[in-house]
C-alpha positions in Angstrom: 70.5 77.8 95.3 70.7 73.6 94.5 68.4 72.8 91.5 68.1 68.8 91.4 68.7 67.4 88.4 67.0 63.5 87.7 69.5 60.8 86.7 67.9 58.1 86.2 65.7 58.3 89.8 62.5 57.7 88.0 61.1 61.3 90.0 59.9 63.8 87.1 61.5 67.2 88.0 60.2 70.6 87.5 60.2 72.1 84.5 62.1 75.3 83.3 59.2 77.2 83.0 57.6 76.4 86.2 61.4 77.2 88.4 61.1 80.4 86.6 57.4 81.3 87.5 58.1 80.3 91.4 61.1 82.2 91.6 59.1 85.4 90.0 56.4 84.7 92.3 58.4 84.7 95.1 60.2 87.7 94.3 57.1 89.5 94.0 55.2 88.2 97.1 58.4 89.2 98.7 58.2 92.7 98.2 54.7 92.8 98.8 55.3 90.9 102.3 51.8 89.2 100.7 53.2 85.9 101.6 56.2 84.3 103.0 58.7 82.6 101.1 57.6 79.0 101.9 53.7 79.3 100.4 55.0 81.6 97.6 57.1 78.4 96.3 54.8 75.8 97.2 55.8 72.0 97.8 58.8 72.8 95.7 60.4 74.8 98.2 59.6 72.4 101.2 61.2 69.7 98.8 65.0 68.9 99.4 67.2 67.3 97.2 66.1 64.0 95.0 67.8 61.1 96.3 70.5 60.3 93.4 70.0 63.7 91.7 73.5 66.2 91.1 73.0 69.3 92.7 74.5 72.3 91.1 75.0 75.2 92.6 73.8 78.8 90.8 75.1 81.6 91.9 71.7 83.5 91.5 73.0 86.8 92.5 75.3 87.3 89.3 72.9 87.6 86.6 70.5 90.3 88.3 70.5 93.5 89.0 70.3 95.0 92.9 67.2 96.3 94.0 66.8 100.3 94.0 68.0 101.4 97.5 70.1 98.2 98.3 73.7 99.0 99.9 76.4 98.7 97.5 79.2 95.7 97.8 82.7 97.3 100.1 85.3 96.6 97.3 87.6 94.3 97.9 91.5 95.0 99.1 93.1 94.0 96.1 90.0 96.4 93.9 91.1 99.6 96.3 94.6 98.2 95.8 94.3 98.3 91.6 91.8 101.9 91.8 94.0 103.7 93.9 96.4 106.5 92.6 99.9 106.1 93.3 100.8 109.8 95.2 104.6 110.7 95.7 106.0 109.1 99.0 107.6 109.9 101.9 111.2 108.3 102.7 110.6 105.6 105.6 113.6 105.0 107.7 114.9 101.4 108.6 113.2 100.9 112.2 116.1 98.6 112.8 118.6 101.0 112.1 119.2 103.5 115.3 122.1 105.2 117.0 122.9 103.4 120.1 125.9 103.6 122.1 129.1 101.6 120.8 131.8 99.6 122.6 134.1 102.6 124.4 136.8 102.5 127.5 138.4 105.4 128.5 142.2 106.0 127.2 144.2 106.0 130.7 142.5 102.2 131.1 144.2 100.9 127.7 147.6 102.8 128.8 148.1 101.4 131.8 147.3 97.6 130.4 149.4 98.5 127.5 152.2 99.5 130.0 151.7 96.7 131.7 151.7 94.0 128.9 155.0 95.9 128.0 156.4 95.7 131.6 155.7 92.1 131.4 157.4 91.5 127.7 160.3 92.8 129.6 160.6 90.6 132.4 160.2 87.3 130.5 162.8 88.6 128.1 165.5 89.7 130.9 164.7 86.1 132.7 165.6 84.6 129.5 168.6 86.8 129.4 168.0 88.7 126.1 168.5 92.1 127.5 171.5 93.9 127.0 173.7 93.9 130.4 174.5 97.6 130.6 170.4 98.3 130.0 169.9 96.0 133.3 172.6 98.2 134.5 171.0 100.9 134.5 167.7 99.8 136.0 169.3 98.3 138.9 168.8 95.0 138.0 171.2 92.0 137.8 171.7 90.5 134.5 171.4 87.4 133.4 173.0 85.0 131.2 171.5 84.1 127.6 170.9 80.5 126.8 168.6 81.1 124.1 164.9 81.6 124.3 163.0 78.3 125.1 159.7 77.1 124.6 158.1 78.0 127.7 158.9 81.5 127.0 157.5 81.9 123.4 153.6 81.5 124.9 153.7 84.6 127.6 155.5 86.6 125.2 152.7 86.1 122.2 150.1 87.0 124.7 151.7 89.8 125.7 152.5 90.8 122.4 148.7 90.8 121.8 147.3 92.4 124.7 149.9 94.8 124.2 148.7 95.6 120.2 145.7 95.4 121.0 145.8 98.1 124.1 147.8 100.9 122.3 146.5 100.3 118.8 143.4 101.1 119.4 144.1 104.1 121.4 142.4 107.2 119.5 141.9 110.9 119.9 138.1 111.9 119.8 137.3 115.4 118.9 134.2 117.6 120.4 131.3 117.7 117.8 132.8 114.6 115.9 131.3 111.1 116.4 132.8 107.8 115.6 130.3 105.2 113.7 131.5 101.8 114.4 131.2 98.6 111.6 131.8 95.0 111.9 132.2 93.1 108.8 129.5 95.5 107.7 127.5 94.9 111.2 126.7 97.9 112.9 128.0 97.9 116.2 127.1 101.5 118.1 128.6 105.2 117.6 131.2 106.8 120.2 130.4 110.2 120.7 133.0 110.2 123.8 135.4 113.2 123.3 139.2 113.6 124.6 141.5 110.3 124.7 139.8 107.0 124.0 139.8 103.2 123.8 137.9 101.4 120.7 138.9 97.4 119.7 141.1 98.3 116.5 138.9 95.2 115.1 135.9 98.1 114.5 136.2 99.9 111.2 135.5 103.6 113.1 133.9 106.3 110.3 134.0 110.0 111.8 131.2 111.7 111.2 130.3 115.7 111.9 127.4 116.2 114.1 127.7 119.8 114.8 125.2 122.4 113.8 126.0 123.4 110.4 124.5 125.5 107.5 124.5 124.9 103.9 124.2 128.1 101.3 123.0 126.6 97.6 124.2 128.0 94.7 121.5 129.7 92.5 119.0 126.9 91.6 116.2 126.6 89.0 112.2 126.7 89.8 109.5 127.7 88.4 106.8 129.4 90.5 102.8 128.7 89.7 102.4 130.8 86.7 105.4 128.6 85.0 107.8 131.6 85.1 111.6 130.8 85.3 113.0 131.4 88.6 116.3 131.8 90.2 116.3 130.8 94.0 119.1 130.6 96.7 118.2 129.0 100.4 120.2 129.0 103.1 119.4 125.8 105.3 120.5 124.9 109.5 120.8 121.6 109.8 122.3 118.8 111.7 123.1 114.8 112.1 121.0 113.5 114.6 121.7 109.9 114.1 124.7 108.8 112.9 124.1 105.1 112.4 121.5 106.7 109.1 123.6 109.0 108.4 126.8 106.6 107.5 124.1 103.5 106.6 121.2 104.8 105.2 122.3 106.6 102.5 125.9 106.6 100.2 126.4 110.2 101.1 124.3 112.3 103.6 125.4 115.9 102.6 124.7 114.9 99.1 121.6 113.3 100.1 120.5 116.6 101.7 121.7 119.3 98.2 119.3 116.8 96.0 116.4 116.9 98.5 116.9 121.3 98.7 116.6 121.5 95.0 114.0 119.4 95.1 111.9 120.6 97.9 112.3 123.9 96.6 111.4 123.2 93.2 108.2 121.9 94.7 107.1 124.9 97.7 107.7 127.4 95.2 105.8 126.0 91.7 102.6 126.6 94.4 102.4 130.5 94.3 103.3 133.3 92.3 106.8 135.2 92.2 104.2 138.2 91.8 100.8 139.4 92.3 100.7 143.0 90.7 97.0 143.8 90.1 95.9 141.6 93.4 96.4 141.0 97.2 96.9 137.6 96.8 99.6 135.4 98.4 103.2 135.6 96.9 106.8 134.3 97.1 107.4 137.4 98.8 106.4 136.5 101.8 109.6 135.2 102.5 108.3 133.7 106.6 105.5 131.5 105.0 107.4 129.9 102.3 110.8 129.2 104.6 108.1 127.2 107.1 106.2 125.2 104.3 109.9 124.6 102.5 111.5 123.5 106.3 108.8 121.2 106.7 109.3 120.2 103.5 112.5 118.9 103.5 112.8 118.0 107.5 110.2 115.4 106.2 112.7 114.2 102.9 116.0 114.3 104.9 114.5 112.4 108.7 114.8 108.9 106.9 119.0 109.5 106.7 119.4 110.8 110.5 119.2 114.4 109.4 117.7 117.1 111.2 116.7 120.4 109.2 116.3 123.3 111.5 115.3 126.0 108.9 115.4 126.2 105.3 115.1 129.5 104.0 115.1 131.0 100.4 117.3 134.3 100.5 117.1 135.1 97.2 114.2 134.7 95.2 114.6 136.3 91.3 113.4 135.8 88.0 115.9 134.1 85.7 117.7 136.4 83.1 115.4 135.4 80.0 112.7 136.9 81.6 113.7 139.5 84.1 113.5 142.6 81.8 109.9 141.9 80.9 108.4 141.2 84.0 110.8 144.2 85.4 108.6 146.8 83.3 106.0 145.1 84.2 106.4 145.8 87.8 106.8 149.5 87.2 103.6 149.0 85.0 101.6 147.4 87.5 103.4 150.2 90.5 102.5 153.3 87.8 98.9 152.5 87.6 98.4 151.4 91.3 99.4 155.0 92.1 97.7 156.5 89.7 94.8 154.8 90.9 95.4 156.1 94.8 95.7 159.6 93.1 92.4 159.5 90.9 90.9 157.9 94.1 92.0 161.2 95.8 91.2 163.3 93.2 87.6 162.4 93.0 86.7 162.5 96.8 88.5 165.9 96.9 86.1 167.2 94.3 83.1 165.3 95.8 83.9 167.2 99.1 84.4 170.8 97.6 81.1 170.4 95.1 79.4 168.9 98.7 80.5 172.0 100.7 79.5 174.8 98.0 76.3 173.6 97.6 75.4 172.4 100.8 76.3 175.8 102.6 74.4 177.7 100.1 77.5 179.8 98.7 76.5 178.8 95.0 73.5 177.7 92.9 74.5 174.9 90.2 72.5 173.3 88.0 73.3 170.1 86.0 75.5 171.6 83.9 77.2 174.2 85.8 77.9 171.2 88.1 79.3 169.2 85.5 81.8 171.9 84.2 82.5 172.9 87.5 83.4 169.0 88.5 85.5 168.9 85.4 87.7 172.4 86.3 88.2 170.9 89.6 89.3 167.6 88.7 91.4 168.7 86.0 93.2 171.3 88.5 93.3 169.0 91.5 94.5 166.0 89.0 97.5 168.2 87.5 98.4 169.3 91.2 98.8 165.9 92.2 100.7 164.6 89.0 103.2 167.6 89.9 103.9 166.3 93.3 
């Protein structure tokens, strides 16, 4: 809203206490829907700015309060940005980072160039006469004499030289369920999982990596479960590289990678649920099928940023830690000594509701209250001492 201010235009403006009555009255008429906005204000609102007057402009909006009922101002990015909690996060994987195939020939391809760059060596060293007489000898060949090795000779030998180098040398011997990640100058240039007898430029640095299915058995870890009691836990998980480019790249040492996220995954699945429920049906550790799925998907979530796929994770051992295994031993047999002696008082007392219900309702004897309360109490002491026997 522009409120002129007079400098020096000779046009008397309104006075503070008259802006302050229209504005009222136009609030008013406005909720009233009396009057429109125009007649509420009178000529003051039909008047524009005073020729040579500043205008200023009042943010009116700030000093008030919004009407009951009005929709509340969305926050703004950066206010959800400050409110919001920071929750743990999931590893993201480099999108640029992927497996794809690297630069590969078969191995008979770089023998036979190799032979033949050798084969060629050959020739230009027995035209130059540099071969041993008896060694032509023997191929059939007629030697020749040496008159030292000139300069047109010294080019097709160095490229020979090369190709041949470069042909046998990087000759290599690819094993089944082993997978070659190849670097340049710390470039990325593709994985080789071609097995038997193979070609790769011996410019590559070539890391093997293992992508067979393998399991890993931890040694006895630490957790607590959701009561805070010490735990001992062993899990066996099935895993396996699925990308080898993450697996080499993402991370300083994958298998490593994968023992810390275990211990932690498992540290987290099991601190949601009791080792033990001894007085309840309620969920446990024990169910050994519903915590190995929550713990697999788990850690197949921690470990698919580094290339690695988890298969099953599964605890196989799940005790309390020596501190406090004696005590919560007895108090298993505890819990198991009166949940049995519950089933047996449970028996006890419908057997003697069903003997009292057939004497009486067949008419064989007559009981009154207390007859019926001393003859409850004979059976249930006789029933209850037969059954502790047993």
């Amino acid at each position: 809203m522009g409120i002129p201010h007079p400098q020096g235009s000779g046009v008397p403006g309104p006075g503070a206490a008259e802006i302050v009555a229209q504005a009222v009255a136009r609030g008013i008429d406005g909720r009233d829907g009396v009057r429109g906005d125009a007649d509420a204000v009178g000529p003051l609102a039909r008047r524009g700015p005073v020729k040579g007057a500043a205008v200023t402009e009042v943010p009116v909006h700030l000093p008030f309060r919004p009407r009951p009922g009005a929709p509340a101002p969305a926050p703004s990015r950066r206010t959800a940005e400050r409110t919001a909690q920071p929750g743990r996060r999931v590893p993201r994987a480099d999108e640029q980072l992927r497996e794809h195939r690297g630069p590969v020939l078969p191995g008979w391809i770089a023998v036979a160039v190799g032979a033949l760059a050798l084969a060629g060596c050959a020739a230009v060293l027995w035209r130059a006469g540099v071969v041993p007489a008896p060694l032509v000898a023997a191929f059939g060949a007629h030697p020749r004499p040496y008159h030292g090795l000139r300069a047109t000779h010294w080019p097709p030998l160095a490229f020979l030289g090369v190709v041949t180098l470069l042909s046998l040398g990087g000759l290599g011997r690819a094993k089944a369920g082993h997978a070659w990640v190849l670097t340049l100058f710390g470039s990325y240039r593709g994985t080789v999982r071609r097995t038997g007898l193979t070609w790769i430029s011996p410019l590559l640095l070539r890391r093997r990596v293992d992508v067979r299915l393998r399991h890993w058995r931890s040694a006895p870890m630490p957790a607590v479960d959701s009561g805070g009691l010490a735990l001992q836990v062993v899990v066996q998980v099935v895993w396996q590289v699925r990308d080898t480019a993450r697996a080499t790249l993402a991370v300083e040492d994958h298998i490593e990678y994968l023992a810390e996220q275990v211990e932690s995954a498992t540290a987290r699945v099991l601190s949601r649920l009791p080792a033990d429920a001894f007085h309840d049906d309620a969920p446990t550790l024990r169910d050994a099928e519903a915590v190995g799925e929550a713990l697999t998907r788990t850690l197949a979530a921690d470990t698919e940023a580094v290339g690695i796929e988890v298969f099953s994770a599964q605890p196989t051992r799940i005790e309390y830690a020596p501190e406090v295994a004696e005590a919560m031993r007895r108090r298993r047999v505890a819990a198991i000594d009166a949940k049995h002696r519950d089933t047996v008082l449970t028996a006890v007392v419908d057997a003697v509701d069903d003997t009292v219900h057939r004497l009486t309702s067949r008419g064989i004897v007559e009981l009154d209250d207390y007859e019926r309360k001393a003859l409850v109490k004979d059976l249930t002491v006789a029933f209850y001492t037969g059954r502790s026997d047993q």
